[in-house]
Structures are given as structure tokens and as C-alpha cells.
Biopython code that builds the backbone (N, CA, C, O; Angstrom):
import numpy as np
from Bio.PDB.StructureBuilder import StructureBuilder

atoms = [
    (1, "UNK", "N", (14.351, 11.863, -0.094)),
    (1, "UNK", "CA", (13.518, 10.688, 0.017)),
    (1, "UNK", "C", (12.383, 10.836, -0.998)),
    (1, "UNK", "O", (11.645, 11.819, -1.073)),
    (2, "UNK", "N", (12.330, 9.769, -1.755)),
    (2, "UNK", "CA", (10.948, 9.532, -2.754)),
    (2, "UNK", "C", (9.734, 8.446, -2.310)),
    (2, "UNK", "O", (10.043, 7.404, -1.733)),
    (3, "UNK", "N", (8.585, 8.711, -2.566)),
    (3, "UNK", "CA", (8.409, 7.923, -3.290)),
    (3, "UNK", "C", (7.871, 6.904, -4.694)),
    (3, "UNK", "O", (7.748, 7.255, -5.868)),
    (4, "UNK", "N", (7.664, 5.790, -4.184)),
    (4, "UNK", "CA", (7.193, 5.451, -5.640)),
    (4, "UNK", "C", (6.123, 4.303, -5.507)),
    (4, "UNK", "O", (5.947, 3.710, -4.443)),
    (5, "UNK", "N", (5.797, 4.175, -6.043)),
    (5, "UNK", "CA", (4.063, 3.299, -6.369)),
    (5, "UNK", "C", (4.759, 1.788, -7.075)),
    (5, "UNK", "O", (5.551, 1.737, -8.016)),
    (6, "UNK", "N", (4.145, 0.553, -6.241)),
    (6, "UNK", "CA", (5.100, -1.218, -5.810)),
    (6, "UNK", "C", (3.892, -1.278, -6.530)),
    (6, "UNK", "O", (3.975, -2.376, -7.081)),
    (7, "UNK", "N", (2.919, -0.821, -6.836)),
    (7, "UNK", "CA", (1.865, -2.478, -6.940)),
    (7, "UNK", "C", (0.390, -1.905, -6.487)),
    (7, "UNK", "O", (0.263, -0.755, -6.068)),
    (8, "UNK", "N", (-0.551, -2.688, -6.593)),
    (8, "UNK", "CA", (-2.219, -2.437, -6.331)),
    (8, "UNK", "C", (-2.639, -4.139, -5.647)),
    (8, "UNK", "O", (-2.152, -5.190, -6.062)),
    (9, "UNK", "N", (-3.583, -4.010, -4.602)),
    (9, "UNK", "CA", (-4.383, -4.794, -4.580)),
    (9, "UNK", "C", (-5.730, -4.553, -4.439)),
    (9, "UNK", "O", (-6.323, -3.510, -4.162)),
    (10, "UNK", "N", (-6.192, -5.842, -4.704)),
    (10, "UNK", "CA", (-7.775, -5.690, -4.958)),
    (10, "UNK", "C", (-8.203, -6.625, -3.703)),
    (10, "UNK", "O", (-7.645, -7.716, -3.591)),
    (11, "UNK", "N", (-9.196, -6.220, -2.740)),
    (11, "UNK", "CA", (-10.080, -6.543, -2.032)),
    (11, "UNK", "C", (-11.574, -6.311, -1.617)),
    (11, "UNK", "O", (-12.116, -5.235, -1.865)),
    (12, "UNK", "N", (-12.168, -7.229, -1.047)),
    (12, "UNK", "CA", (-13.596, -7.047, -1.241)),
    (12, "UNK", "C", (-14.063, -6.990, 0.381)),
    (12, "UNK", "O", (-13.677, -7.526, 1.419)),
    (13, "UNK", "N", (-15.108, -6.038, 0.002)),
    (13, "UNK", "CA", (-16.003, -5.626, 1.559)),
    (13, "UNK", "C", (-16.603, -6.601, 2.024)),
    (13, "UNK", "O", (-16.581, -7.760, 1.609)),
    (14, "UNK", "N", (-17.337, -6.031, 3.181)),
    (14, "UNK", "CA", (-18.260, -6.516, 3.718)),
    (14, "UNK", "C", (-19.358, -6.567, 3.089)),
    (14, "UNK", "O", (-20.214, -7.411, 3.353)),
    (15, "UNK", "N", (-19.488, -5.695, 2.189)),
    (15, "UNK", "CA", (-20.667, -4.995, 1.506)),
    (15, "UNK", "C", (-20.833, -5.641, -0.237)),
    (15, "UNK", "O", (-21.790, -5.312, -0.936)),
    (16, "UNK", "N", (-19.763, -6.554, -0.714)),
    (16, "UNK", "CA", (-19.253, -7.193, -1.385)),
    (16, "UNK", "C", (-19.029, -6.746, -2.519)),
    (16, "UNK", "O", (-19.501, -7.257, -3.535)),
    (17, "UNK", "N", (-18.066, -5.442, -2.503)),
    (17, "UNK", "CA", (-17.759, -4.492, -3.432)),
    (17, "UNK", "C", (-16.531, -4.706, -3.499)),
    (17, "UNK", "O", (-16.069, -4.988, -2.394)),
    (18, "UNK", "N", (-15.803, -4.697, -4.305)),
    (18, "UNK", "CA", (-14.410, -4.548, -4.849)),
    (18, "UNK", "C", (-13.595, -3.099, -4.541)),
    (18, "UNK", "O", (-13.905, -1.968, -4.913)),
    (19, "UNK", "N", (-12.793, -3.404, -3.974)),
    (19, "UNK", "CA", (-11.726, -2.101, -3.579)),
    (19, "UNK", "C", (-10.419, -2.138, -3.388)),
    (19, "UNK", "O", (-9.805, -2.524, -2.393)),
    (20, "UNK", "N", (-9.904, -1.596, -4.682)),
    (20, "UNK", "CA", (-8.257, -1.398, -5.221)),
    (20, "UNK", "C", (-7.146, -0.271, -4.580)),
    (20, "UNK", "O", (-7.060, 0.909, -4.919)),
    (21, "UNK", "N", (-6.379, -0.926, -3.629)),
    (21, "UNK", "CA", (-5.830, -0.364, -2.997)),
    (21, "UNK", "C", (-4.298, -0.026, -3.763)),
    (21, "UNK", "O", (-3.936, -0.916, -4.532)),
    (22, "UNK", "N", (-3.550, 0.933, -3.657)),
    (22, "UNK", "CA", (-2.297, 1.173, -4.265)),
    (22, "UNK", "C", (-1.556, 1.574, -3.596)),
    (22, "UNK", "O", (-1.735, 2.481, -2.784)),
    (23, "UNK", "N", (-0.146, 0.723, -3.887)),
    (23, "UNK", "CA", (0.692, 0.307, -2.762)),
    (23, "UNK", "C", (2.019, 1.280, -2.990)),
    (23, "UNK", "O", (2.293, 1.418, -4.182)),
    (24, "UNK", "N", (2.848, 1.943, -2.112)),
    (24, "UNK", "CA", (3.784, 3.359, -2.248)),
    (24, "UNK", "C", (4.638, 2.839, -1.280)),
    (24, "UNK", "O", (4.266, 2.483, -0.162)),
    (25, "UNK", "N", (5.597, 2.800, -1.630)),
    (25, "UNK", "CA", (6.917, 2.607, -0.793)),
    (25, "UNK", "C", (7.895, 3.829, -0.769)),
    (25, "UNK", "O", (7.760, 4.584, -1.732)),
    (26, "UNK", "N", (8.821, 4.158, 0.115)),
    (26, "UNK", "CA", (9.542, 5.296, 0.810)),
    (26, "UNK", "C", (10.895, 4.606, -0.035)),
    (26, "UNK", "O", (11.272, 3.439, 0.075)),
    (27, "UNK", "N", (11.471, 5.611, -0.855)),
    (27, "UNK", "CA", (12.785, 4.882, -1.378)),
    (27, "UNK", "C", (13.786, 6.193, -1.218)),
    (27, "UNK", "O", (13.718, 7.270, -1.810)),
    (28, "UNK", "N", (15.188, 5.532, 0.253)),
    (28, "UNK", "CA", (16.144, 6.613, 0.227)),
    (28, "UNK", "C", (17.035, 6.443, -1.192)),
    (28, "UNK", "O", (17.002, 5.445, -1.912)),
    (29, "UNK", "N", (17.734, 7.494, -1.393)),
    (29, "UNK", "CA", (19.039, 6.635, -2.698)),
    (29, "UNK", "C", (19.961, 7.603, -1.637)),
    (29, "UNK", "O", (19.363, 8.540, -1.108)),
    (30, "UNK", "N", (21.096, 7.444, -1.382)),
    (30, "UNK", "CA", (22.275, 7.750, -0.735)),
    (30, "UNK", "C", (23.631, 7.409, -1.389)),
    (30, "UNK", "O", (24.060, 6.289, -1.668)),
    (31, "UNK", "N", (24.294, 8.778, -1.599)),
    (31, "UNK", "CA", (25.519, 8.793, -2.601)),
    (31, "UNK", "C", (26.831, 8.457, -2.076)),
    (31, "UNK", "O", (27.337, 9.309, -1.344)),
    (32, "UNK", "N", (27.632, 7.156, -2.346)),
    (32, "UNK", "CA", (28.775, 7.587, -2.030)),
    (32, "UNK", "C", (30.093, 6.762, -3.167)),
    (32, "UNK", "O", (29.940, 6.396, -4.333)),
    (33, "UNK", "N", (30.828, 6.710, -2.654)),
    (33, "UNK", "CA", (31.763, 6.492, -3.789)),
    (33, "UNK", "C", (31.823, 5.479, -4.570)),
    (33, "UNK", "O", (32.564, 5.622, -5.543)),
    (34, "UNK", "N", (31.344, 4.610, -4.477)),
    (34, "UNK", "CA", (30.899, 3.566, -5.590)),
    (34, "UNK", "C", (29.631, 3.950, -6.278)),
    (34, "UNK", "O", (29.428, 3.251, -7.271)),
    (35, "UNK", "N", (28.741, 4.830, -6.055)),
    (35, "UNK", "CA", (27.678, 5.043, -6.597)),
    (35, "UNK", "C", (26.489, 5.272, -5.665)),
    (35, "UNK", "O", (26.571, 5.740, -4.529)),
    (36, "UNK", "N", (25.203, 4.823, -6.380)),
    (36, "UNK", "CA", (24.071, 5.307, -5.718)),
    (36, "UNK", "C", (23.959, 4.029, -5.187)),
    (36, "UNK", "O", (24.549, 3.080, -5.704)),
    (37, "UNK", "N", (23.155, 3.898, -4.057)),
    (37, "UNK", "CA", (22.395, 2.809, -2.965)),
    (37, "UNK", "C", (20.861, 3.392, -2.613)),
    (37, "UNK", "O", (20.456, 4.483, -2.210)),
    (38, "UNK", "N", (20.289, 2.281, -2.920)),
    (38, "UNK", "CA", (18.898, 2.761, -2.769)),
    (38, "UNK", "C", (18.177, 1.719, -1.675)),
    (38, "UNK", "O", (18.091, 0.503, -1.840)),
    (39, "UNK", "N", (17.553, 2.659, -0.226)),
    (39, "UNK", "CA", (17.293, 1.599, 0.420)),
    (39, "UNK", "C", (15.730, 1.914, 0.531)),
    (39, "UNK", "O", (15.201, 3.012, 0.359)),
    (40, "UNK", "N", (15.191, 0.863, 0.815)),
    (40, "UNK", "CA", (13.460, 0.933, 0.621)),
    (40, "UNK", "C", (13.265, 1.057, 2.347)),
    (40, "UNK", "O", (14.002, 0.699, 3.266)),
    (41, "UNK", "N", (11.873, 1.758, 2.332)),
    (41, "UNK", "CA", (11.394, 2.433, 3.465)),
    (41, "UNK", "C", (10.642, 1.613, 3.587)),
    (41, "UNK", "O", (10.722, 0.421, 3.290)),
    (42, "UNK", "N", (9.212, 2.641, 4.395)),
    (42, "UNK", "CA", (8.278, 2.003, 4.908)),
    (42, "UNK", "C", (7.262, 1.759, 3.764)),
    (42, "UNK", "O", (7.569, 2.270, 2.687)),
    (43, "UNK", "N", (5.818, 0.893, 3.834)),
    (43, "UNK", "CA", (4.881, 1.245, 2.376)),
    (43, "UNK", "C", (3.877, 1.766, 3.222)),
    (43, "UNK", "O", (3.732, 1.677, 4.441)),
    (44, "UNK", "N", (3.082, 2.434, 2.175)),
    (44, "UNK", "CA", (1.799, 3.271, 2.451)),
    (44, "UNK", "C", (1.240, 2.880, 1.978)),
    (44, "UNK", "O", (1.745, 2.408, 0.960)),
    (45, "UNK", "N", (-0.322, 2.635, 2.142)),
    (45, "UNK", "CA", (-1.595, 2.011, 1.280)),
    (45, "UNK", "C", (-2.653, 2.930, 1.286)),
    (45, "UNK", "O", (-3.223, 3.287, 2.316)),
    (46, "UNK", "N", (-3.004, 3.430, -0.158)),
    (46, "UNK", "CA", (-3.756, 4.121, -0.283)),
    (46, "UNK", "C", (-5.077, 3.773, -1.070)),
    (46, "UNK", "O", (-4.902, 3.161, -2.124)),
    (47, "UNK", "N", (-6.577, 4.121, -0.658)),
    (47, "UNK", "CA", (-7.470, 3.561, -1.542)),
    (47, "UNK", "C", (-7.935, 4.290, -2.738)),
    (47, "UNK", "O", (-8.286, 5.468, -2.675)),
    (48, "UNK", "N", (-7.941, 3.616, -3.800)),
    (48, "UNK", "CA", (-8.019, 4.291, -5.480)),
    (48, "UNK", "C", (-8.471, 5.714, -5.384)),
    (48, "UNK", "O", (-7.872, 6.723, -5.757)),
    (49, "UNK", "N", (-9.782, 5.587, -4.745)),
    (49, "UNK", "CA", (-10.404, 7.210, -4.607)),
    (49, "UNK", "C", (-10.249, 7.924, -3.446)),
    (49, "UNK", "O", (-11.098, 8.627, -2.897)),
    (50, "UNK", "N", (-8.815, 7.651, -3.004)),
    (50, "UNK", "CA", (-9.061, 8.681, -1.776)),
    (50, "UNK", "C", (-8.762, 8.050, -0.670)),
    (50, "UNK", "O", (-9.111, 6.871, -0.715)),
    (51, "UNK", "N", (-8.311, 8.330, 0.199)),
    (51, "UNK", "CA", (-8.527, 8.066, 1.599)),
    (51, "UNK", "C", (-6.849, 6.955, 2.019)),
    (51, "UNK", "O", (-5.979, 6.656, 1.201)),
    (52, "UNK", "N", (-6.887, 6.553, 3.611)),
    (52, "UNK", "CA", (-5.744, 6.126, 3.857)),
    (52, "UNK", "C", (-6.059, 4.097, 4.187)),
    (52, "UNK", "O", (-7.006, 3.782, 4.908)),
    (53, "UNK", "N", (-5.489, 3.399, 3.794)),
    (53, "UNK", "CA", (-6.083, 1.914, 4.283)),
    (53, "UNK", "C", (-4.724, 1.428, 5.408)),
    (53, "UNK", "O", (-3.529, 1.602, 5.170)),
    (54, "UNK", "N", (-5.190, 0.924, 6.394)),
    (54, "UNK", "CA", (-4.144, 0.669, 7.204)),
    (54, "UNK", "C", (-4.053, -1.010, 7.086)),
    (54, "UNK", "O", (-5.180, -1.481, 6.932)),
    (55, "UNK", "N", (-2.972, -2.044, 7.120)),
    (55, "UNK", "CA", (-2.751, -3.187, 6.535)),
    (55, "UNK", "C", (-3.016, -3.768, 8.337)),
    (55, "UNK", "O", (-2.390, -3.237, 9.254)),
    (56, "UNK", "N", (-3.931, -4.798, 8.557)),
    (56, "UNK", "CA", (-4.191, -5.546, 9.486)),
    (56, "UNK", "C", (-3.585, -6.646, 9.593)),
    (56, "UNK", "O", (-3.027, -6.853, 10.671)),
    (57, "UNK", "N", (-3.498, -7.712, 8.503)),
    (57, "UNK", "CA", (-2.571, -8.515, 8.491)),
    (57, "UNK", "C", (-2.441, -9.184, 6.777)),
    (57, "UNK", "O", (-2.884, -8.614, 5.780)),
    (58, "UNK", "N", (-1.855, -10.266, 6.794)),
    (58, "UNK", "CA", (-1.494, -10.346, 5.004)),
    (58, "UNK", "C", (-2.612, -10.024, 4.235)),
    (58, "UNK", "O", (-2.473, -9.467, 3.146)),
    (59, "UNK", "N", (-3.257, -10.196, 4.501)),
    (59, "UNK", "CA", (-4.974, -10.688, 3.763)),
    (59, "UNK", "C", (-5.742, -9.581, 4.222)),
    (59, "UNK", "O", (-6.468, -9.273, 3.276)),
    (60, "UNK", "N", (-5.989, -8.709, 5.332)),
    (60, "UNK", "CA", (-6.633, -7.718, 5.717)),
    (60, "UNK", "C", (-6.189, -6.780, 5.928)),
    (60, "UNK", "O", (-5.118, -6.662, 6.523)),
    (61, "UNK", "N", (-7.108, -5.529, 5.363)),
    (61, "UNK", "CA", (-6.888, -3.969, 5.284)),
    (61, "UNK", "C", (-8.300, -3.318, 5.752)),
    (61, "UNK", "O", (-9.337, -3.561, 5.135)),
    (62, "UNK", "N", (-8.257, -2.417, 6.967)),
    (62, "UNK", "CA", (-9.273, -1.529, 7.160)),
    (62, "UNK", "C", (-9.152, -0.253, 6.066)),
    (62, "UNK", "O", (-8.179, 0.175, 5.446)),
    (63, "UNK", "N", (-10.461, 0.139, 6.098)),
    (63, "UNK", "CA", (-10.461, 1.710, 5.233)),
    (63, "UNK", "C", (-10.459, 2.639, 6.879)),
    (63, "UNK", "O", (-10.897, 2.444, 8.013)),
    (64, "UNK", "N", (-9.848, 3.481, 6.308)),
    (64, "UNK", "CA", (-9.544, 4.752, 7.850)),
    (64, "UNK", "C", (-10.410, 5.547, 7.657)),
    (64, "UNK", "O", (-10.524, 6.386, 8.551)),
    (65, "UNK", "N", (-11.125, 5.631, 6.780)),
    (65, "UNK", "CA", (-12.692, 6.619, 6.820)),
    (65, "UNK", "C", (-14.026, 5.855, 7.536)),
    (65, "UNK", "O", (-14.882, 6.402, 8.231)),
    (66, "UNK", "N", (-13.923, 4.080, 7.065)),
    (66, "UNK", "CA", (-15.378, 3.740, 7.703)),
    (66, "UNK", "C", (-14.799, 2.491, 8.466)),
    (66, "UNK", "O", (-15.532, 1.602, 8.900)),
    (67, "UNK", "N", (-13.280, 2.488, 8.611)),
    (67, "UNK", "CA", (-13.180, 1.547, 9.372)),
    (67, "UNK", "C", (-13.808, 0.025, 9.103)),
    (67, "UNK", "O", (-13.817, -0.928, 9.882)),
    (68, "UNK", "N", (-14.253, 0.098, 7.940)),
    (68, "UNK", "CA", (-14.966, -1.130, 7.347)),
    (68, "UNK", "C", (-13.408, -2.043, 6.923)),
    (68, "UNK", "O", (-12.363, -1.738, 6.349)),
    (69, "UNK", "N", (-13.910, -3.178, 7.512)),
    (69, "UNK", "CA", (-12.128, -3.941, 7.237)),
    (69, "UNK", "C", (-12.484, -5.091, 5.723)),
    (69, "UNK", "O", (-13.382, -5.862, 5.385)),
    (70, "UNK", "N", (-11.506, -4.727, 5.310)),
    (70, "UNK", "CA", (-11.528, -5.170, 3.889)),
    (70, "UNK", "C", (-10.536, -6.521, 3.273)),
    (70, "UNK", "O", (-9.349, -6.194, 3.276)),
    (71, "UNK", "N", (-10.818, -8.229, 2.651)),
    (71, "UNK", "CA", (-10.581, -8.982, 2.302)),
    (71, "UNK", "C", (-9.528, -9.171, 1.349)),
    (71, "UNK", "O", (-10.027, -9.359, 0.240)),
    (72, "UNK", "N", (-8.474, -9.195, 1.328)),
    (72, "UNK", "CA", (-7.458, -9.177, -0.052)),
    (72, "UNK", "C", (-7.707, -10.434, -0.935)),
    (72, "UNK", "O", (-7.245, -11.470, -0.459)),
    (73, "UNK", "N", (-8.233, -10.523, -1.913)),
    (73, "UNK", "CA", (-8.100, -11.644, -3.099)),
    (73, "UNK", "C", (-7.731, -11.506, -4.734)),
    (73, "UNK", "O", (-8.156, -12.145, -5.696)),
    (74, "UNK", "N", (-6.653, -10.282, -4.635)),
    (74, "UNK", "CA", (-6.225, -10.437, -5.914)),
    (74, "UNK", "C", (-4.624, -9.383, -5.374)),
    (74, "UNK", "O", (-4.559, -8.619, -4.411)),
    (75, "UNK", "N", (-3.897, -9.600, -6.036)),
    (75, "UNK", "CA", (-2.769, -9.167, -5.669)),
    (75, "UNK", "C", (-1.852, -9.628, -4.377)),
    (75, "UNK", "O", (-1.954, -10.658, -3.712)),
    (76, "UNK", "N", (-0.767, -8.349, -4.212)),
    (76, "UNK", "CA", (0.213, -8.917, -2.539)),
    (76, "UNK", "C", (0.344, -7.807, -2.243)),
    (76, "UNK", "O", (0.089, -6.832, -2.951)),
    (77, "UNK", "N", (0.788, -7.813, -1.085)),
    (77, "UNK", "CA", (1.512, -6.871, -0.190)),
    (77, "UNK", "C", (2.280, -7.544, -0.058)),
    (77, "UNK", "O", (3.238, -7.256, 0.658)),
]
sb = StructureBuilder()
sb.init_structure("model")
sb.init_model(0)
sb.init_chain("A")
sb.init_seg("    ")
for serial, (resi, resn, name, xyz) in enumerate(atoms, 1):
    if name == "N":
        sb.init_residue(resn, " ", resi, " ")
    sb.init_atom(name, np.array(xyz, "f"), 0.0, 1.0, " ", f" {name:<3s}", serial, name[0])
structure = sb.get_structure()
């Protein structure tokens, strides 16, 4: 199992700071006689400098250090 890095978004605090989250998905590849199959896992969201962001709903992400919940306005999940 790998994984690999989908994408970044950008959201803004409470505090009205900008914070770029980067987005990691779980990718199995599994061999069999026609070839490789690659099936995608779960994603992980991680914030630029550190730390873990947990996804609240399309548009919202808490930070898991201050629990400060954070606005999505540039990018997707």
C-alpha cells in the first residue's frame, strides 16, 4: 500500500489567516493476470507545517492541534 499526494486546499481561520492543507490518498495496486489494478483508499489531510486536519464537511476542516475549525475557499476535496 502507497501513498500519494491528490491535491492542496486553501482555507481561512477564524483568525483570518490562510491555511494550505495537502491532500494524500491510500493507493492499493493488486497483481493479477491481466495486469495491475489500482484501487484508491482512504484520504488524509495534512496541514503544510505540520500537524493532522480532520475534514468536517465539504467546506470545513478542524486543525487537531487547536481545534480551531477552518473555511475552505480555494481548492476541493
Amino acid at each position: 500500500m502507497a501513498e500519494k499526494y491528490v491535491g492542496k486546499i486553501v482555507a481561512v481561520g477564524t483568525d483570518n489567516l490562510d491555511y494550505v492543507i495537502n491532500v494524500y490518498q491510500d493507493e492499493i495496486v493488486e497483481r493479477t493476470l491481466n495486469g495491475l489494478v489500482r484501487h484508491e483508499g482512504l484520504k488524509r489531510f495534512e496541514m503544510q507545517h505540520g500537524g493532522a486536519a480532520n475534514k468536517i464537511t465539504e467546506t470545513e476542516y478542524e486543525v487537531v492541534a487547536t481545534g480551531m475549525r477552518i473555511t475552505v475557499h480555494e481548492g476541493h476535496s
